[in-house]
N, C-alpha and C positions, 0 to 999 in steps of 0.2 A: 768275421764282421759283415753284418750287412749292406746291401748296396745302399739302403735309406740311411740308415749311419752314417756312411761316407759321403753322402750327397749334403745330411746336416752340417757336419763337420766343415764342410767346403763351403756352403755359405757362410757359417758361423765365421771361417775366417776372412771370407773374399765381406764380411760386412765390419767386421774388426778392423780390416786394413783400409777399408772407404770412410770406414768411422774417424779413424787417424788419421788416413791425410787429407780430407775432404774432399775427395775424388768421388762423383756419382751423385752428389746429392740426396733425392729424395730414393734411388736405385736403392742405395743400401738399409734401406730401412725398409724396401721391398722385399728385400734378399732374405732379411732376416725375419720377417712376421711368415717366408714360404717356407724357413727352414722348423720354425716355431709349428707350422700345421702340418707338417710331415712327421716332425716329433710327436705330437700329439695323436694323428691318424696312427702311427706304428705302435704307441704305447697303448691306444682301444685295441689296437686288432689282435 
């Protein structure tokens, strides 16, 4: 598995888990549009 994989994964949940208990505010919805353009730069390259 790759390291970007794993870094998505990691946000996707640490933005799951702020999403549910509303912890971080606007944090997690940063967390998730960085995991969103990591995705996206690994699937172009």
């Amino acid at each position: 598995m790759d390291l970007l994989y794993i870094i998505v994964i990691v946000l996707v949940i640490l933005w799951l888990g702020g999403f549910s208990t509303k912890i971080g505010g606007n944090f997690v919805h940063i967390l998730l549009v960085i995991a969103a353009i990591i995705l996206l730069f690994r699937l172009l390259t």
